[in-house]
C-alpha positions as CSV (number, residue, x, y, z in Angstrom):
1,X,-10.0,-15.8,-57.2
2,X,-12.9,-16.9,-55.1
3,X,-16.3,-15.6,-54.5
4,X,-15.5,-14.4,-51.0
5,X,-12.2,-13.3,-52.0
6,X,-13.2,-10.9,-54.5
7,X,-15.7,-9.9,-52.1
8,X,-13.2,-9.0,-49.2
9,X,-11.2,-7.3,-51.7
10,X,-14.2,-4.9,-52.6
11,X,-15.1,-4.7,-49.0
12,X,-11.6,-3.7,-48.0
13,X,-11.1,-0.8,-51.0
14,X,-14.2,0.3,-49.8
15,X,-14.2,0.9,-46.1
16,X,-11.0,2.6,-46.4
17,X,-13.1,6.0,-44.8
18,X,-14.7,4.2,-41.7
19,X,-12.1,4.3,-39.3
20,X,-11.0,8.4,-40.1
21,X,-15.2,9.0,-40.2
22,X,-15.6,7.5,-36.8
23,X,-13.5,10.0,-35.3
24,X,-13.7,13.1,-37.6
25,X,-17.3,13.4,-38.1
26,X,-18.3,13.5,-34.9
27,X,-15.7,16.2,-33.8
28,X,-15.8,18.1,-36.8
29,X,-20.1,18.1,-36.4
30,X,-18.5,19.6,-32.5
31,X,-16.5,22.2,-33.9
32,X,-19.2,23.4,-35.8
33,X,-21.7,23.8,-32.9
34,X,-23.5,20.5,-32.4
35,X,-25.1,19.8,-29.4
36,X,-24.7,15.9,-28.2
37,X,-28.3,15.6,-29.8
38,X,-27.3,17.2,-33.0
39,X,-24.6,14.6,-33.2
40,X,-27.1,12.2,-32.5
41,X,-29.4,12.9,-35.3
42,X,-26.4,13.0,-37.4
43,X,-25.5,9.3,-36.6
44,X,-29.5,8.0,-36.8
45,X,-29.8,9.4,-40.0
46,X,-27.2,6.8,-41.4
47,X,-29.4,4.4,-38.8
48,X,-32.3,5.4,-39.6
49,X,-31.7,4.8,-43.9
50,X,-30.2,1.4,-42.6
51,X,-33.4,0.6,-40.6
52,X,-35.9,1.3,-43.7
53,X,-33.6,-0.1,-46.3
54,X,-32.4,-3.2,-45.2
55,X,-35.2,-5.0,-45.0
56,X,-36.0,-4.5,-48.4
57,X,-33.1,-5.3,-50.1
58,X,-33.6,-8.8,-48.2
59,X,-36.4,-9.3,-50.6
60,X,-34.4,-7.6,-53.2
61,X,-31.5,-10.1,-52.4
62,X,-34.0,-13.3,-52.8
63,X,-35.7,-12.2,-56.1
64,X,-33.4,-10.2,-58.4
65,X,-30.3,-12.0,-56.9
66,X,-27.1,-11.0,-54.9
67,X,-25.0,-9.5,-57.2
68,X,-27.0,-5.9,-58.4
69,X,-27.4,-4.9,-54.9
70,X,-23.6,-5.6,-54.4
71,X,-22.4,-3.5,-57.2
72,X,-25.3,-0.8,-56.2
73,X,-23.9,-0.4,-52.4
74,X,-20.2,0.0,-54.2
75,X,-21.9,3.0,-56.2
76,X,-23.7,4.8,-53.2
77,X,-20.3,4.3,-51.3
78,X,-18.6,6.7,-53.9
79,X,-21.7,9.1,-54.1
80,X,-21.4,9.6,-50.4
81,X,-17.4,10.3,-50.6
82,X,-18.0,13.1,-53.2
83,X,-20.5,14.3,-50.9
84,X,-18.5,14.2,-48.1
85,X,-15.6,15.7,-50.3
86,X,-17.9,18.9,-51.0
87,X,-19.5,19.3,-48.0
88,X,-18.4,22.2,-45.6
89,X,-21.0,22.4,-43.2
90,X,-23.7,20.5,-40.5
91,X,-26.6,20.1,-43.3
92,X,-24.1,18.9,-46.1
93,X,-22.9,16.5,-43.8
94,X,-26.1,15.2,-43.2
95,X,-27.0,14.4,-46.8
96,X,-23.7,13.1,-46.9
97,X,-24.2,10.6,-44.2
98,X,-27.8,9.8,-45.8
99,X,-26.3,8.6,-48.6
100,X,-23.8,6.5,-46.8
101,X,-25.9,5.0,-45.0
102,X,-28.1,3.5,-48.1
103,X,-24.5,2.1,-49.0
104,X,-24.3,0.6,-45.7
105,X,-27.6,-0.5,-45.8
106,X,-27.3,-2.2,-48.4
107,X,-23.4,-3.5,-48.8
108,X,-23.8,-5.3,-44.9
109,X,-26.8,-7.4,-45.6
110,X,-26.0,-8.5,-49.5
111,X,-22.2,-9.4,-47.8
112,X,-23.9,-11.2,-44.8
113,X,-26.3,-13.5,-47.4
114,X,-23.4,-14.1,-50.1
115,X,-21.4,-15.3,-47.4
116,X,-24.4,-17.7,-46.0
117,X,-24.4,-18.7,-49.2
118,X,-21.2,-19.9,-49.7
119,X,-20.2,-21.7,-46.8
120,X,-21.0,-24.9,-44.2
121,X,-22.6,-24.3,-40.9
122,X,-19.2,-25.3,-39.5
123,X,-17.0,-21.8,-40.9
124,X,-19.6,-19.8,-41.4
125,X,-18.9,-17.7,-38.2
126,X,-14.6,-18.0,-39.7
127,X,-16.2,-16.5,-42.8
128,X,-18.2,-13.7,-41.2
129,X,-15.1,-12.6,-39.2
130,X,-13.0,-12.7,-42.8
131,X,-15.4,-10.3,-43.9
132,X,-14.9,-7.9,-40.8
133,X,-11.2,-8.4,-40.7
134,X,-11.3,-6.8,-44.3
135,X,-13.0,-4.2,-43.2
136,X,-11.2,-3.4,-40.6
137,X,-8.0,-3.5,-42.7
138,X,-8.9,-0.9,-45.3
139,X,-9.9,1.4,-42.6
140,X,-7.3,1.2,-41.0
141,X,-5.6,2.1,-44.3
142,X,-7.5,4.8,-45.1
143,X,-7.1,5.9,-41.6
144,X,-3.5,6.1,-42.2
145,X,-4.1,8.5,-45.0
146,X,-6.7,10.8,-43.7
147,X,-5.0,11.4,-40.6
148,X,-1.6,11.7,-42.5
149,X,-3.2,14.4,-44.4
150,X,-4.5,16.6,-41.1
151,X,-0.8,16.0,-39.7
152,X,0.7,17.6,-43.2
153,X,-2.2,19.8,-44.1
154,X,-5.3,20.0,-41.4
155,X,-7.1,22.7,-43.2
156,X,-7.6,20.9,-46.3
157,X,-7.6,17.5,-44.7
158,X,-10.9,16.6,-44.8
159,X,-11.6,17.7,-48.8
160,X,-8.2,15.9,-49.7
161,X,-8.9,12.7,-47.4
162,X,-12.6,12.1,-49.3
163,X,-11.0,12.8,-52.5
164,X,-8.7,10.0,-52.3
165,X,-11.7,7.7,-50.9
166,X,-13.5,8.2,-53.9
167,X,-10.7,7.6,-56.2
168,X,-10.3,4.2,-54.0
169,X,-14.6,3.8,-54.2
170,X,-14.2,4.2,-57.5
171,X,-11.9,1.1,-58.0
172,X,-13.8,-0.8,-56.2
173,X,-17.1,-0.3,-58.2
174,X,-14.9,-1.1,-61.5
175,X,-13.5,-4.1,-59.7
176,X,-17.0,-5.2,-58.1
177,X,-18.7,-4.9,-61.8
178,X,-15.7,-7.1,-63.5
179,X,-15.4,-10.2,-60.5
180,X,-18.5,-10.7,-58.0
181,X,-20.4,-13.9,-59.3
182,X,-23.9,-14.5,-58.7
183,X,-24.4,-16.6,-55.9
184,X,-28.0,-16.9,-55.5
185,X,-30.8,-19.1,-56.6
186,X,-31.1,-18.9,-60.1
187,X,-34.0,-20.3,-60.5
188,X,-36.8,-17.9,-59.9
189,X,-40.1,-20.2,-60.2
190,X,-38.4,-21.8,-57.2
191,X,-37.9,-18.7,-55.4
192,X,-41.4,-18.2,-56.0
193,X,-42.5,-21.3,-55.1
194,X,-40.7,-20.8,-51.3
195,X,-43.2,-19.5,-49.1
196,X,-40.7,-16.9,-46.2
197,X,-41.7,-17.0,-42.8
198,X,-39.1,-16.0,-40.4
199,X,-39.2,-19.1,-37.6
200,X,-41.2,-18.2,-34.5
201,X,-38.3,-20.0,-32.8
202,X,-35.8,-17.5,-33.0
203,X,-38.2,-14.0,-32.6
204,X,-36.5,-13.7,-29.0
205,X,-33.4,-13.6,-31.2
206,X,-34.6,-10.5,-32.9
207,X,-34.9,-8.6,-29.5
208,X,-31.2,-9.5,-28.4
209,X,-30.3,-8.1,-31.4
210,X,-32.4,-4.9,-30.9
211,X,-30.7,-4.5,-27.5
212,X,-26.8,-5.3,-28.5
213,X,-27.1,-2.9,-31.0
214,X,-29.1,-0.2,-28.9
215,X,-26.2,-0.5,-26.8
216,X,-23.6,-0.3,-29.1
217,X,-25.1,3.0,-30.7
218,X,-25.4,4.5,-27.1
219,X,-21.6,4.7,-26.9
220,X,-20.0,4.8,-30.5
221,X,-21.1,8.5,-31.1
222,X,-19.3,9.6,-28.5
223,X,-16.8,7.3,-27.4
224,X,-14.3,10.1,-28.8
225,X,-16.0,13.3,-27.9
226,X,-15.5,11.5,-24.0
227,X,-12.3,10.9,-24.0
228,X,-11.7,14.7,-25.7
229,X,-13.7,15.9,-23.2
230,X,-12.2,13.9,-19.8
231,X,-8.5,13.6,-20.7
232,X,-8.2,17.1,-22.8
233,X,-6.7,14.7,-26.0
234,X,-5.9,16.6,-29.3
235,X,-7.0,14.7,-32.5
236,X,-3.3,12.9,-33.1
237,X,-4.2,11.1,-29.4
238,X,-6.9,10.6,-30.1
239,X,-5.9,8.5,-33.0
240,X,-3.4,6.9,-31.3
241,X,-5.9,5.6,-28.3
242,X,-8.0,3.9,-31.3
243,X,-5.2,2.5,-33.1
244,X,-5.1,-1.0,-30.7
245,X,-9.5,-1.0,-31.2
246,X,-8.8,-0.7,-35.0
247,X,-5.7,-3.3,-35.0
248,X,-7.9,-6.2,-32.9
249,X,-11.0,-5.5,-35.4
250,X,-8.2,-6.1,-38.2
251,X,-6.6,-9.1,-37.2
252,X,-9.0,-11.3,-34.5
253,X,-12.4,-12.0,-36.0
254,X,-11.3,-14.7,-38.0
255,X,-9.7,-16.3,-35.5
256,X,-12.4,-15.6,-33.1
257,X,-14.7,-17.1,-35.6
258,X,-12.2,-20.5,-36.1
259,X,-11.9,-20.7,-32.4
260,X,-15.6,-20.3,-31.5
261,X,-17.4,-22.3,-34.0
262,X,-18.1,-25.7,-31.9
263,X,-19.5,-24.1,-29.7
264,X,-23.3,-22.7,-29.3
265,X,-24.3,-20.1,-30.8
266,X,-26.2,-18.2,-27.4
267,X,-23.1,-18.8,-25.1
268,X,-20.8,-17.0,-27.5
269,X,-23.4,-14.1,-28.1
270,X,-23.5,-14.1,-24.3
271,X,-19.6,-14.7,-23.9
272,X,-18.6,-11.4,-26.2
273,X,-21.9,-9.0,-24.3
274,X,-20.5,-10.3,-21.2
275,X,-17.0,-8.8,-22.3
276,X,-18.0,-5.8,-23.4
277,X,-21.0,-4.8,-21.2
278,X,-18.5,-5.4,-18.0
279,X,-15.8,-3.3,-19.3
280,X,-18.2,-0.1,-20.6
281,X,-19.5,-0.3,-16.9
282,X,-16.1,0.0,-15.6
283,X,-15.1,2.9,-17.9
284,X,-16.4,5.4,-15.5
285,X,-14.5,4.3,-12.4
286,X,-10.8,4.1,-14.4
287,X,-8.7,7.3,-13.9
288,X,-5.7,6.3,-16.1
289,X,-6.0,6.8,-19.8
290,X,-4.3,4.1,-20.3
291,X,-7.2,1.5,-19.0
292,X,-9.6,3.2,-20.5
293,X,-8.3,2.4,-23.2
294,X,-7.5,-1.5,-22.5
295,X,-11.0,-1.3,-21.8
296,X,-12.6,0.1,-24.8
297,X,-10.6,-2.2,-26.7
298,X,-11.6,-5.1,-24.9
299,X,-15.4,-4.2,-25.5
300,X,-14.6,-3.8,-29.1
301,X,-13.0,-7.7,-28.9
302,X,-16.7,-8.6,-26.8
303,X,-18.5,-6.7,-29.7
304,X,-17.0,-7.6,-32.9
305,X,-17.3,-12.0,-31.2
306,X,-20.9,-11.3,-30.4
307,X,-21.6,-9.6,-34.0
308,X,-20.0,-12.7,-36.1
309,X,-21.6,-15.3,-34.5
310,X,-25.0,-13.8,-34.4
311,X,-24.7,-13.5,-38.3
312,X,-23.2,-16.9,-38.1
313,X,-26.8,-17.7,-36.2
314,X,-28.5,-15.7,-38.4
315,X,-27.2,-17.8,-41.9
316,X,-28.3,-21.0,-39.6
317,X,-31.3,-21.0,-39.4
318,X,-32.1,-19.3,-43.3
319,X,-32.6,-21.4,-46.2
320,X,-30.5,-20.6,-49.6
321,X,-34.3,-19.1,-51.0
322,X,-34.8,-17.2,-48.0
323,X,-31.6,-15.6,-46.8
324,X,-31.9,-12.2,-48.0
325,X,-35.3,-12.0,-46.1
326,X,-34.0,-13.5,-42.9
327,X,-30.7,-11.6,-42.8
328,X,-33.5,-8.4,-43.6
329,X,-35.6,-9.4,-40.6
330,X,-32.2,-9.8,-38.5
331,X,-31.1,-6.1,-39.9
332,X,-34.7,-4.3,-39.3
333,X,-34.3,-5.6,-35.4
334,X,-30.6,-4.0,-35.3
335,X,-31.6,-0.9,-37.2
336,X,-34.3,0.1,-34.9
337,X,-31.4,-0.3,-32.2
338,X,-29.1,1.4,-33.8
339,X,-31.2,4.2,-35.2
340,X,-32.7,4.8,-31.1
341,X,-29.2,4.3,-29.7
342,X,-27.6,8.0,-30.6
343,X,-30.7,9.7,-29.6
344,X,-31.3,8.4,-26.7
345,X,-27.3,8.4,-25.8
346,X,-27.7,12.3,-26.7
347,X,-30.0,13.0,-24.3
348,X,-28.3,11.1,-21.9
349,X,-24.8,12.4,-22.3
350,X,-26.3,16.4,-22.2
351,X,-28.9,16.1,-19.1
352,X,-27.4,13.1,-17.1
353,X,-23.7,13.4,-17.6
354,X,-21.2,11.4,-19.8
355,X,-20.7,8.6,-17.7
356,X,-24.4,7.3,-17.5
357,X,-24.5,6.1,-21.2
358,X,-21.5,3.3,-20.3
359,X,-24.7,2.2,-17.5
360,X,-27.2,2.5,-20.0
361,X,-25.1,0.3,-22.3
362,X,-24.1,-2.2,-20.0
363,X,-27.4,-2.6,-18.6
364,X,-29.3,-3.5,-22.2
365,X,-26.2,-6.2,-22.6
366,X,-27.3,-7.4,-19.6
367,X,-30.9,-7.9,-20.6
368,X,-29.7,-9.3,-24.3
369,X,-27.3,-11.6,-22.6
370,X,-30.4,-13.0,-20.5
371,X,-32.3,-13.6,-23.2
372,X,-29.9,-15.8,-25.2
373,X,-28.7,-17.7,-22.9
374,X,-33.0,-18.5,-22.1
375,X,-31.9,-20.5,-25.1
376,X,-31.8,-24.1,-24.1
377,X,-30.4,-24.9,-27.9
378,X,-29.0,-23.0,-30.9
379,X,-29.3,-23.6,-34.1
């Protein structure tokens, strides 16, 4: 088996919670009394541990190598499923989510730089969607699982859903520790030697990705809780209206990346914020359920081809002794966004209304989608 296969493999025993946390953390923090900035704080906290961590596991990644950090993420992935496993109310689940999101933290940038560092300019964007896809798929499994569990037994659901995560985390640490190579630099007096500086070329690259991901964390906390709230959904159709999101994340970024990568860099970026910044204005203005949904998913598609070629963009322009630390400069600009995003939507969503974050959102991909294409060539 190959480096990136092994990896994927990890990656998709892993994520098996993401899809079944997406929508029951948000409505479970409801049930328990949360106000849309509760629910907020709930998501920045992950943010927010992503947005201090990341960056320095870039510099981790260039001096101690790839592999510890990859096998540490696998381990705080299975300390936040116990957590989640024992937690029964809004404080526990916010030490839970603390501790997922130092997994996250550090399992998305160490899988970003092994994957720059195993592939051509040429597939690298292919590759980044291969590592999505995975992702997507074991969600999607696990999805399966937690939400067979509140159909058989809802009131012990959750407890029996993040047990069986963490028997699957588990795995996946023992699997992680036996197969994933090293696929840095091994020689550190030339890591040393390699002076970092991120290139002043691509800064403006570092605020388009502070404003896609601002945008994206204005909506994803409550995406759910709006369609709840609008269409008077119960948890089951709920499920069902994410299923074709889910399904598209699982099966088209590696195709998106194979069909994409001749092309520039900023015009795709702008290409997949176009797509989804259009359709999150629209949401709004659509009465059937049905096209709401065609809409979301269609964001998703604009969301998921904008995030694999900017990491694609990202691996360009970084150098084998220097891709932790530019893939940590990259992460610190999307953290801030991410980690503002939920507050801000919070506020929005109780003293505007709903509908205004889908404005908000579309308007900051409107401004990141100026920006990249002020780029006259990519990297």
């Amino acid at each position: 088996m190959n480096a990136l296969g092994a990896m994927r493999r990890s990656l998709f025993l892993v994520s098996m919670p993401m899809v079944f946390i997406t929508f029951a953390l948000p409505l479970r923090a409801k049930d328990l009394g949360a106000s849309g900035f509760q629910i907020g704080v709930l998501f920045s906290l992950f943010t927010g541990s992503v947005f201090v961590l990341r960056p320095l596991v870039g510099f981790g990644l260039d001096w101690f190598g790839r592999r510890p950090f990859f096998i540490a993420a696998m381990l705080f992935y299975l300390a936040a499923n116990i957590a989640y496993a024992l937690s029964g109310s809004l404080e526990t689940l916010y030490a839970a989510r603390l501790i997922q999101g130092v997994g996250f933290a550090t399992l998305s940038i160490t899988t970003a730089t092994i994957t720059a560092d195993l592939t051509e300019r040429d597939s690298r964007a292919e590759a980044m969607g291969g590592n999505i896809a995975s992702q997507a798929r074991g969600g999607m499994v696990g999805a399966f699982i937690g939400f067979g569990l509140v159909g058989a037994i809802p009131l012990h659901a959750w407890v029996y859903s993040f047990s069986t995560y963490t028997i699957v985390a588990l795995l996946a640490v023992l699997f992680a520790f036996r197969v994933i190579p090293e696929t840095g630099i091994a020689d550190r007096q030339k890591r040393e030697k390699h002076r970092f500086k991120f290139p002043a070329k691509y800064y403006r690259l570092l605020v388009i990705i502070f404003l896609a991901a601002f945008a994206g964390a204005v909506i994803d906390p409550y995406y759910l809780i709006y369609l709840r709230e609008r269409f008077d959904l119960e948890l089951y159709w709920l499920a069902l209206a994410f299923l074709p999101v889910g399904l598209s994340a699982a099966i088209l970024p590696p195709l998106l990346g194979r069909i994409t990568r001749a092309h520039r860099r900023a015009v795709i970026v702008s290409v997949g914020l176009l797509l989804a910044g259009g359709l999150y204005a629209s949401v709004p203005h659509v009465s059937s359920l049905i096209w709401v949904i065609v809409a979301f998913t269609g964001a998703s598609i604009g969301r998921v081809l904008a995030e694999l070629t900017k990491d694609a963009w990202i691996g360009d322009i970084s150098g084998p002794e220097s891709a932790g630390r530019t893939f940590g400069f990259a992460a610190l600009a999307a953290g801030l966004g991410a980690t503002s995003g939920p507050l801000a939507g919070g506020l929005v969503y109780d003293r505007l209304g709903q509908e205004y974050i889908f404005y908000i959102a579309a308007a900051m991909m409107a401004a990141a989608i100026y920006l990249a294409l002020s780029f006259r060539s990519s990297s």
